[in-house]
N, C-alpha and C positions, 0 to 999 in steps of 0.2 A: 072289734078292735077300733080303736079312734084314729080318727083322720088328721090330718099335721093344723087342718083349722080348728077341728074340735078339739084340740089341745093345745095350743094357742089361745081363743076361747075360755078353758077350762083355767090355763094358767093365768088370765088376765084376771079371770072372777076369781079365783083363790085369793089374789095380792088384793084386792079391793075388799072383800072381804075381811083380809087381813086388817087392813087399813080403818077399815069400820071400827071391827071391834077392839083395836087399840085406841081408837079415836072414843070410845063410851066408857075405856077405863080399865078393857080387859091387859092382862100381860100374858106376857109370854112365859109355858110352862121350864121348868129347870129352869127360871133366871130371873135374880132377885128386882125388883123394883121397875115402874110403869112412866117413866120420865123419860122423854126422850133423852139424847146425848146433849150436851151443850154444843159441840161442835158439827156442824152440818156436813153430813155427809156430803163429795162430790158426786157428779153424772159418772155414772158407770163403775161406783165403789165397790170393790171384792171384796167377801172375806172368804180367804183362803183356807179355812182351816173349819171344819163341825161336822156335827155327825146325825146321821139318821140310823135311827133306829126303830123297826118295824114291826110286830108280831104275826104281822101279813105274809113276812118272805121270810125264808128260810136261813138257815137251819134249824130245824124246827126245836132241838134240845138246846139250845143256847137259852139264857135267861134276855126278855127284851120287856124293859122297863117302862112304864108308860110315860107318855107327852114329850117322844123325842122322835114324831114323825115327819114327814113333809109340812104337814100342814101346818105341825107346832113351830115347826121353823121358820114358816109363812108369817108368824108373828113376829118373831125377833125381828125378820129381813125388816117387816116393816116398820117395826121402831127403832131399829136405828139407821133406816132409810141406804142402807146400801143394794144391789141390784143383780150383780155378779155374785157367783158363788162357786166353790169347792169344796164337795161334799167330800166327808173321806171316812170310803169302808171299813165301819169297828168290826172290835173283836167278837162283837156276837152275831154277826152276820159270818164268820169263817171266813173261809173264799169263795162263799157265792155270792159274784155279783147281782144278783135280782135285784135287792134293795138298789142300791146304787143308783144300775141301770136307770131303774123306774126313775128317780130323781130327777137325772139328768135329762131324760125326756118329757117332763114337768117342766123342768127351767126354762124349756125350750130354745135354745142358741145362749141362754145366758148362766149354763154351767159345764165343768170341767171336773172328771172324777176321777182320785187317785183310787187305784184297787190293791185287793190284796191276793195273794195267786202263788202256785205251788211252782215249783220248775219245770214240771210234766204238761203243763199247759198247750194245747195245739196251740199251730200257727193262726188256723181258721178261727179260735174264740181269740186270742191276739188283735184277729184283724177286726171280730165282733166286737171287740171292746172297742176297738181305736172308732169307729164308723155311730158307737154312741157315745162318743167324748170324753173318755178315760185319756188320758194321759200322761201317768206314773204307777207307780206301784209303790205301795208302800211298805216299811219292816220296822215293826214296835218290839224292839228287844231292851227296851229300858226293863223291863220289870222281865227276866229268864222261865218264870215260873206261867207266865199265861202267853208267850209269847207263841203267834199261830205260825208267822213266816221268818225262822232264824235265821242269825248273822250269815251260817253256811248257803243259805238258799239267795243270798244279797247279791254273787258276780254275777250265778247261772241264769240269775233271772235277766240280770242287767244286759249280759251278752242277749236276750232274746229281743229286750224293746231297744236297745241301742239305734235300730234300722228307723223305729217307727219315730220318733222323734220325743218319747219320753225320755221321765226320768226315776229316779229311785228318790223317796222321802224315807228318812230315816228317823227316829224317835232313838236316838241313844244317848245314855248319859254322858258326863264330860268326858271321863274314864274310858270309857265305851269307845270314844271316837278317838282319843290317846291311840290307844291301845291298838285299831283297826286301820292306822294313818294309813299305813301301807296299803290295804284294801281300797283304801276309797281313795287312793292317789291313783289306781290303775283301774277303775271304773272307767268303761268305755260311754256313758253317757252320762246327763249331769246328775247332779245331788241337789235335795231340797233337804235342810235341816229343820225337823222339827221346833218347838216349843224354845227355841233362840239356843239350844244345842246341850239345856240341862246341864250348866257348867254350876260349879260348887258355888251358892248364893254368895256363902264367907269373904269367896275369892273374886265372884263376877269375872272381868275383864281379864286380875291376873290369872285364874284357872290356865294350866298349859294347854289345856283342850281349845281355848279361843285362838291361840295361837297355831294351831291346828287348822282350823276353821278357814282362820285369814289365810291362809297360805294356798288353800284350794279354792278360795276367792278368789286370791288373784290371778288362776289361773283362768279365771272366766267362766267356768261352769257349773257354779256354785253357787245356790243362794239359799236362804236363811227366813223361819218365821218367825214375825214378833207373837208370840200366841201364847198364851198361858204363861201369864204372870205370878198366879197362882202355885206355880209348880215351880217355879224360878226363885222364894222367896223364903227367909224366917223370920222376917220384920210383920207380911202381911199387910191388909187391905188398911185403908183404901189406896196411897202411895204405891206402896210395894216400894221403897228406898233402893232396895237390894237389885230387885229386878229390871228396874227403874236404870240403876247404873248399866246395868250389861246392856240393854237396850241402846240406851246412849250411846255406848263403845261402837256397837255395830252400828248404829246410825249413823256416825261420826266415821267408822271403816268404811262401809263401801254401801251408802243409801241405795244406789241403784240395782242391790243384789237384794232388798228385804221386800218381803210380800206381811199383810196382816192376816190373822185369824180369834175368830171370837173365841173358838174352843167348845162352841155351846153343842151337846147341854152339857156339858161340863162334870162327865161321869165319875171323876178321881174326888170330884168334891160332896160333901154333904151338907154343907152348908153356901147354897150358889152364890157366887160373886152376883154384882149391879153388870149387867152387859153396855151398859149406856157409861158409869164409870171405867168399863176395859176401853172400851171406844173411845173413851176423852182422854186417855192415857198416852196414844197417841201421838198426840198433836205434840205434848212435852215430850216424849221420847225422840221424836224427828227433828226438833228444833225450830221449825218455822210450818208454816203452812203448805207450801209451795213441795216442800219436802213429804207432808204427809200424806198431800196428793200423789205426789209419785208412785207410794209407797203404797196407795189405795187401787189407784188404776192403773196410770203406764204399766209399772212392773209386773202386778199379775196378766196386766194386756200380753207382754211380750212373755214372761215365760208360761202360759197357760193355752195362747193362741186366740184369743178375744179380738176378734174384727173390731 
């Protein structure tokens, strides 16, 4: 077993490496093009939102696709020069956290991992999680047919982390969150909106689900990722007009509730988006600079727990 210096160590030479070989021309796998971002990442830039995927850890009958592991995201971090990170447990890891885990103790102090977890769950893996930097749970019920931890499993879980100081991230459609208002107005701990809350691209801002959304904004417990623009849109790359607008709406609602996510590697797609174009996307979504800093560091600082 490694020692908190030999992993420290270990994580310094991965990013340098990383750095190397983007620096000779290499890219990062699942994600289109080798340019960095135009816009310079800030000190201590999060993205909130991607996924590790392992063939190392378990479960072992899940399909896990190559060049979506630690290392390959060791790439990305370093071309688009952000620091912080939120990894978040897919669907082919189940709910076991190993993969995860492992991550978070890579990053060393500079990650925060949402999981995914049954209701049956002791209190003692609870506190195992909290003590390796998990701090949420998450429930992907946009798509009913793969979904691992359903709508019904969303209060009982939530009444369990309410103490520790998570929250529940939710992936649901606009519909979804229509439809669940009641549920998630009497959530005992806060809510993170996935992928900017999958409201109808047609509608954007007027979708009644955004109006939804705001509402448990302003109750203060509430915040929202700008992340997959890709899934927000029927206009398409490189803009995304459609998803572009909603963006805006929310940056314009309430900036100090948004966090960012690359989404990489970006499994809903087969054809990968530019990660360096999601990241310059940004800067026009926030409205100024000053704004998308927030939106990089402060905010993930405060709802993630980043010293």
């Amino acid at each position: 077993m490694l020692t908190r210096r030999r992993f420290v160590a270990a994580a310094a030479a991965g990013l340098v490496a990383a750095d190397r070989a983007l620096a000779a021309g290499g890219a990062a796998p699942n994600s289109a093009g080798t340019e960095r971002p135009q816009s310079r990442a800030p000190a201590n830039a999060c993205d909130c939102h991607f996924h590790i995927i392992d063939g190392r850890f378990p479960p072992p009958e899940t399909v896990k696709p190559p060049g979506m592991t630690f290392d390959d995201y060791r790439l990305l971090q370093a071309r688009l020069g952000t620091t912080r990170a939120v990894p978040v447990q897919p669907k082919n890891h189940g709910t076991d956290p190993t993969c995860l885990l492992d991550a978070l103790q890579r990053f060393d102090g500079n990650g925060r991992g949402i999981a995914v977890l049954r209701p049956d769950v002791t209190d003692a893996e609870l506190r195992r999680l909290d003590t390796g930097y998990v701090r949420g749970l998450r429930f992907s019920v946009w798509n009913p047919n793969d979904t691992v931890a359903p709508i019904t499993t969303i209060e009982p879980l939530a009444k369990r982390i309410a103490d520790l100081g998570w929250h529940v991230q939710l992936h649901m459609s606009g519909d979804q969150i229509r439809e669940n208002a009641a549920l998630l107005n009497r959530l005992p701990c806060p809510i993170v909106f996935d992928h900017m809350g999958r409201l109808d691209p047609g509608k954007g801002p007027d979708d009644p689900a955004f109006a939804t959304i705001a509402g448990l904004i302003e109750k203060g417990r509430t915040w929202l990722k700008l992340a997959g623009a890709y899934l927000n849109t029927e206009a398409g790359p490189p803009d995304y007009p459609d998803a572009t607008r909603t963006a805006k709406a929310f940056a314009a609602l309430a900036p100090e509730r948004l966090v960012w996510g690359s989404d990489w590697p970006h499994v809903t797609e087969k054809h990968k988006p530019d990660d360096a174009v999601l990241f310059d996307l940004l800067t026009d979504w926030a409205g100024s600079e000053t704004t998308r800093d927030r939106i990089l560091v402060d905010n993930p600082a405060k709802l993630y727990g980043f010293s």
